[in-house]
C-alpha positions in Angstrom: -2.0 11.5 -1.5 -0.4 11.0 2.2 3.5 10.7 2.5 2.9 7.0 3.6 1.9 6.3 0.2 4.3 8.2 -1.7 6.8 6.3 0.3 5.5 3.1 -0.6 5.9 4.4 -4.3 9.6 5.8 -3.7 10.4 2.6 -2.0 9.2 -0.1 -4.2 10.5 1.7 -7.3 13.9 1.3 -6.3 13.2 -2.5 -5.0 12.3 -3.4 -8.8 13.6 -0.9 -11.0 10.4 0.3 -12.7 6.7 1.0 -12.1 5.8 -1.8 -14.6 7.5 -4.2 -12.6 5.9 -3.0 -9.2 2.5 -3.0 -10.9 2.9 -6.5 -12.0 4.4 -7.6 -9.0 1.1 -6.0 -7.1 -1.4 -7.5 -9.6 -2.2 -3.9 -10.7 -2.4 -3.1 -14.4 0.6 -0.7 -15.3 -1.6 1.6 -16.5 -4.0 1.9 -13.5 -0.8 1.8 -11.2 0.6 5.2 -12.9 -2.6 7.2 -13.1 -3.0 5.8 -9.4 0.6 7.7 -8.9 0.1 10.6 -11.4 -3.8 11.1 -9.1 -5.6 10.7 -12.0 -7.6 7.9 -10.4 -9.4 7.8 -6.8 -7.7 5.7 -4.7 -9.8 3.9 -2.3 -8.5 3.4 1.4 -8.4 0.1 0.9 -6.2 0.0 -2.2 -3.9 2.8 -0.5 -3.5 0.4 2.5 -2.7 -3.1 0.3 0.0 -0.6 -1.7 1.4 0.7 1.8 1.1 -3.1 3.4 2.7 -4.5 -0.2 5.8 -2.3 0.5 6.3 -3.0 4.0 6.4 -6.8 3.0 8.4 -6.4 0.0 11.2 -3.9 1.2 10.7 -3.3 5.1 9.3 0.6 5.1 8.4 2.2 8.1 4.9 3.3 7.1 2.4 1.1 8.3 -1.1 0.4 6.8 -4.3 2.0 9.1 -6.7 -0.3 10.1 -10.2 0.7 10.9 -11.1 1.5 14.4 -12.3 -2.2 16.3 -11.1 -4.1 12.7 -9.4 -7.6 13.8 -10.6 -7.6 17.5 -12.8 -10.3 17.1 -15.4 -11.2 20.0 -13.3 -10.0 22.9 -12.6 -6.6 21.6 -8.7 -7.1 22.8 -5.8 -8.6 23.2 -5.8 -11.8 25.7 -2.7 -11.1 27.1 
């Protein structure tokens, strides 16, 4: 598990108190959520990343999510500053 996502956990336990509450408040079952923590389930990238973006929106951490390489470029491949 990377330190961005051990963050996230630290960081959104002590916004709401318990793991149950940041489950719920993530859509994830409690149960899935801890064996998630505990890695005793794979954690796809994607998951990892809506955990990591969920925490930066809920309680401002510094860990951003990745984004795949060229993901959100559209046509242009850039920015159109």
């Amino acid at each position: 598990m990377n330190s961005d996502l051990t963050e996230a956990f630290a960081s959104l336990l002590k916004k709401y108190g318990s793991h149950s509450h940041v489950a719920k408040k993530l859509g994830i079952s409690p149960d899935h959520y801890r064996k998630i923590r505990n890695g005793r389930a794979n954690i796809p990238p994607r998951t990892a990343n809506y955990i990591i973006l969920k925490a930066y929106e809920f309680c401002s951490v510094t860990a951003t999510p990745t984004t795949p390489p060229g993901a959100g470029q559209g046509e242009g491949g850039g920015d159109a500053a």
